[in-house]
N, C-alpha and C positions, 0 to 999 in steps of 0.2 A: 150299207149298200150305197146310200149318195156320199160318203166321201169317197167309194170306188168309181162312182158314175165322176166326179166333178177333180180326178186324180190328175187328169190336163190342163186344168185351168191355170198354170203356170209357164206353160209352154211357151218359149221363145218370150217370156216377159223376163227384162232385164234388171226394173224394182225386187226388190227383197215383198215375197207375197206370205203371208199368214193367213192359215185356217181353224177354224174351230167353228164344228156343225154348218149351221147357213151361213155364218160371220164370215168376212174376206177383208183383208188388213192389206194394202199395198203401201211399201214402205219407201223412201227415197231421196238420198240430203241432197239439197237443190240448192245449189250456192250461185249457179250462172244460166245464163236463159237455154243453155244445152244442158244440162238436168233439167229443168223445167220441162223442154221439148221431148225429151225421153220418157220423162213422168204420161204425158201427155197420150207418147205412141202408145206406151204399155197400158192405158186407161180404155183405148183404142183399141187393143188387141183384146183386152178384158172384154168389150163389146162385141165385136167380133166372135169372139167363142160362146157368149150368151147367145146369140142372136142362133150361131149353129145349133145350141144343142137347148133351142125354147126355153133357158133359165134364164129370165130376163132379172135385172138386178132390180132392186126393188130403191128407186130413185128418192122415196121420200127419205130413208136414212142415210143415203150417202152423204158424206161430208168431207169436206177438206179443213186440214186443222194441223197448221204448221206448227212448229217447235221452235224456240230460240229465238235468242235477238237478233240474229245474224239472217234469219230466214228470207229467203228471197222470194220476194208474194208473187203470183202468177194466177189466172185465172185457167182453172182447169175445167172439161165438159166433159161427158156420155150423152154420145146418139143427140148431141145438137144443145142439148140443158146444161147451162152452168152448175158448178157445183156449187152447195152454197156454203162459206165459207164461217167455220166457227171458231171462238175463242179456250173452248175449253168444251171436255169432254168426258163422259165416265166410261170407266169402260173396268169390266169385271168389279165392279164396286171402287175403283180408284180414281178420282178424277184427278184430270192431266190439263194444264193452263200452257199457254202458249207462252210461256216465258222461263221456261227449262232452259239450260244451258246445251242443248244439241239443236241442233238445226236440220231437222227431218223433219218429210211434210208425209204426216198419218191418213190414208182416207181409206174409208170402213166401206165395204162394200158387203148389201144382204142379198141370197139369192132368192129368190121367192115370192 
């Protein structure tokens, strides 16, 4: 039933978005500060549909966590709070270091 209630939550977001349960993965390769500003609207539009439908995201585990050497750093927010920026990350039992050879910037978003 809430992956039918939360089946919008990609609307008009132009990141690559991933789901699984409460988990929310916005995806994005940001190589110049217009990716970055994109990252940014769609982080913004993820806000915006929380805010409509009372699923506020849960700020203590977001996180931004770029990929690559090539990754172009930017500081990203929700509803006013920086994100805070990690070097590595687990996720499903695999942990991911920031010095992969891709350059997409990963931020987890939980709803709840």
């Amino acid at each position: 039933m809430f992956l039918i209630f939360i089946n919008d939550l990609e609307d008009n977001i132009v990141s690559v978005i991933f789901k699984f349960a409460d988990d929310t993965k916005i995806i994005r390769k940001v190589t110049n500060a217009t990716d970055g500003l994109q990252l940014q609207q769609d982080l913004d539009m993820l806000c915006g549909w929380s805010h409509k439908w009372h699923m506020d995201f849960n700020f203590a585990k977001v996180q931004d966590h770029a990929h690559g050497n090539g990754s172009t750093e930017y500081d990203y927010s929700m509803r006013g709070r920086q994100l805070d920026v990690v070097t590595t990350e687990k996720d499903l039992g695999v942990l991911m270091s920031s010095n992969l050879k891709v350059a997409d910037t990963v931020m987890r978003l939980t709803v709840g």
